[in-house]
C-alpha positions as CSV (number, residue, x, y, z in Angstrom):
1,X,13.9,-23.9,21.2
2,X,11.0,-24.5,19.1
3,X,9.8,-20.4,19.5
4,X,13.5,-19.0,18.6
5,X,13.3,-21.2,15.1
6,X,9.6,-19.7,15.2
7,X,10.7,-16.6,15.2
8,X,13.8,-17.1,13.1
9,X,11.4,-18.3,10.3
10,X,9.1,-15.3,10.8
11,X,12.9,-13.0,10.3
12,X,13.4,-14.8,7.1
13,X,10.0,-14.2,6.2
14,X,10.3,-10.4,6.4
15,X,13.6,-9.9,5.2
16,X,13.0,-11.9,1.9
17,X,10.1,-9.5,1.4
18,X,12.5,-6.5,2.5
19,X,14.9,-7.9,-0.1
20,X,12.2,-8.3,-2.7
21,X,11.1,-4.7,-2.3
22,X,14.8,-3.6,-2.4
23,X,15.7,-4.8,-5.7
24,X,12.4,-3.9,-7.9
25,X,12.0,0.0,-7.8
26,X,8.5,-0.7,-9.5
27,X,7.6,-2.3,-6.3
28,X,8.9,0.2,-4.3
29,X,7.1,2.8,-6.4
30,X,3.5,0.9,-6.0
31,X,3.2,0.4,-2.0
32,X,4.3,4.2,-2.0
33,X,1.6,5.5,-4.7
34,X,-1.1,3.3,-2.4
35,X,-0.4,4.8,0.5
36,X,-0.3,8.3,-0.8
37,X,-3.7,7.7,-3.0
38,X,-5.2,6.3,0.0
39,X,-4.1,8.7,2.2
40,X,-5.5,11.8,0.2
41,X,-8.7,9.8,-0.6
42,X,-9.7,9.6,2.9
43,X,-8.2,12.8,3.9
44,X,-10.3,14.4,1.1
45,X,-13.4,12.5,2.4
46,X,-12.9,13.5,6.6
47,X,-11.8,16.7,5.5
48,X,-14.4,19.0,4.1
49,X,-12.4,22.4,4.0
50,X,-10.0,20.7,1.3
51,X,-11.7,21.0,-1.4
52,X,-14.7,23.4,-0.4
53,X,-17.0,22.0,-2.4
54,X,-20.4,20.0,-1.7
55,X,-20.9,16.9,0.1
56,X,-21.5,14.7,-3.2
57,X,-18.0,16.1,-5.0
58,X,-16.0,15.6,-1.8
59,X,-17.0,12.1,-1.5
60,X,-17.3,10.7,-5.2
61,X,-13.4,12.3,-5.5
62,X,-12.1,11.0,-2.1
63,X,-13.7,7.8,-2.7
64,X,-12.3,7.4,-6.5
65,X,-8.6,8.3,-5.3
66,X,-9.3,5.5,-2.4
67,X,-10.4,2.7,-4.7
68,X,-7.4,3.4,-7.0
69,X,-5.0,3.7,-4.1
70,X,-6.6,0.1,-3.2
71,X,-5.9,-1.0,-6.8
72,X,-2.0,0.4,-6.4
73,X,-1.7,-2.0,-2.9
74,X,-3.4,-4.7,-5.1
75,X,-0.5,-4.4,-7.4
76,X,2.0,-4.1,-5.3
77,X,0.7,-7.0,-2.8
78,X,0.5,-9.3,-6.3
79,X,3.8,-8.0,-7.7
80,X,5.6,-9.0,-4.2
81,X,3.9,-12.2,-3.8
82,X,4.8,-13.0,-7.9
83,X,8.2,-12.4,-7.6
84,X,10.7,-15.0,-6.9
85,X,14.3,-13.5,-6.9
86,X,15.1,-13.1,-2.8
């Protein structure tokens, strides 16, 4: 009894979150800038035929469009956590 009102917590837990990222489009927008920043940072970084350009341009570029994907999650993770309407 005590893991099926576990779990039914861990439900409401998601679906509050799911409703939170529902209703704010901002939200929405932020977790989907991260992972597309984040996702062209390291692609740019592993990748070398991308670009075509040296070692030290490839990284420095892959590695600014990583940290400002992480900033985007850091936004998003604060603007979930911040919100109160679910």
């Amino acid at each position: 009894m005590i893991m099926i009102l576990q779990f039914k917590d861990d439900m409401n837990k998601r679906n509050d979150f799911f409703r939170k990222l529902n209703t704010s489009p901002v939200l929405l927008w932020n977790a989907l800038a991260a992972i597309i920043f984040i996702g062209l940072g390291l692609a740019i970084v592993i990748v070398p035929s991308l670009t075509g350009s040296d070692m030290r341009l490839r990284i420095g570029l892959g590695g600014i469009l990583t940290v400002y994907g992480l900033f985007r999650f850091w936004t998003f993770y604060n603007g979930v956590k911040d919100r109160d309407d679910a």
